[in-house]
C-alpha positions in Angstrom: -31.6 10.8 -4.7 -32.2 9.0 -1.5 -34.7 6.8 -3.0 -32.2 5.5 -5.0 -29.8 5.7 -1.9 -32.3 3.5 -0.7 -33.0 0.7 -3.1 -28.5 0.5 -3.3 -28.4 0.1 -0.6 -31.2 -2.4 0.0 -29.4 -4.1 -2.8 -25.4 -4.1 -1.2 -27.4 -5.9 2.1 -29.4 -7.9 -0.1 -25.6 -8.9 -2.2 -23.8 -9.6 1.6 -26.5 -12.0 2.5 -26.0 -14.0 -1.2 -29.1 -12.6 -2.7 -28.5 -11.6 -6.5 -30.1 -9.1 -7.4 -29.4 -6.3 -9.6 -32.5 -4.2 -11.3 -34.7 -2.0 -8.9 -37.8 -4.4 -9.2 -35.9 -7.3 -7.7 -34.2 -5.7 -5.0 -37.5 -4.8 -3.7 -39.0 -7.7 -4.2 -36.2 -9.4 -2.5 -36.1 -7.1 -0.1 -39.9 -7.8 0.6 -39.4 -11.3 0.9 -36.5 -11.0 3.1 -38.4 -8.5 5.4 -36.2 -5.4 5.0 -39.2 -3.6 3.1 -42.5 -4.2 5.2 -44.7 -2.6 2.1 -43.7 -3.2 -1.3 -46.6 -1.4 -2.9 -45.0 2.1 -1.8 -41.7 1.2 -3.2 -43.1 -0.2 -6.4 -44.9 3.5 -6.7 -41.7 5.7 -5.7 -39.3 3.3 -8.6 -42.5 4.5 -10.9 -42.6 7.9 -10.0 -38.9 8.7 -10.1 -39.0 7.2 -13.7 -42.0 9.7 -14.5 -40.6 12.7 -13.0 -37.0 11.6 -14.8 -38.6 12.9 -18.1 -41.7 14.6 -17.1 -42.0 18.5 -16.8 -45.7 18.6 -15.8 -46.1 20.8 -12.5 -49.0 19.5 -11.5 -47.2 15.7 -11.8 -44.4 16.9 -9.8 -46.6 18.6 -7.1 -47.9 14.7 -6.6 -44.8 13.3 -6.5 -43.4 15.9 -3.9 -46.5 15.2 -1.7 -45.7 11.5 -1.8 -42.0 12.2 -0.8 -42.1 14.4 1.9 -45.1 11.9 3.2 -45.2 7.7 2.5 -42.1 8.1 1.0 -40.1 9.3 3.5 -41.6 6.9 5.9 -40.8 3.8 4.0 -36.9 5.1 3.7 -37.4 5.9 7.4 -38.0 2.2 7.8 -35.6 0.6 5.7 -33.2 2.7 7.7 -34.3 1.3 11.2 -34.3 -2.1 9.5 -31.0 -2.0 8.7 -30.0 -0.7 11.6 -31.5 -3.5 13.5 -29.3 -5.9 11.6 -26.1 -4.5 12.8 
């Protein structure tokens, strides 16, 4: 949920400052090239991972996934959040 918090977020910034963009994939990448997301790689992975774990039941899968949120994940949300912030 709040990686997808995020990336709407990301997106309603990215739709004030005239940017169009409306899947996932190019509000990151817009989002990269404006300098609100500092590593796209790591979004890139969490928009693949929450489309695995939509449909995917495998524990060991999930136990991956978890890892990655409560570590790089968090952190990149953490920094959209203080780049936002910023631009207040």
């Amino acid at each position: 949920m709040a990686f997808e918090l995020g990336w709407k977020t990301l997106g309603d910034y990215l739709e004030k400052a005239g940017i169009d963009a409306k899947t996932p994939r190019e509000i990151i990448k817009h989002g990269f090239k404006s300098e609100m997301v500092k590593d796209a790689e790591i979004w890139f992975d969490a928009l693949d991972n929450r489309n695995l774990t939509t449909h995917t039941y495998d524990k060991d899968i999930v136990k991956a996934v978890l890892k990655s949120i409560s570590g790089e994940y968090m952190k990149m949300l953490e920094a959209l959040y203080e780049a936002l912030s910023a631009k207040k």
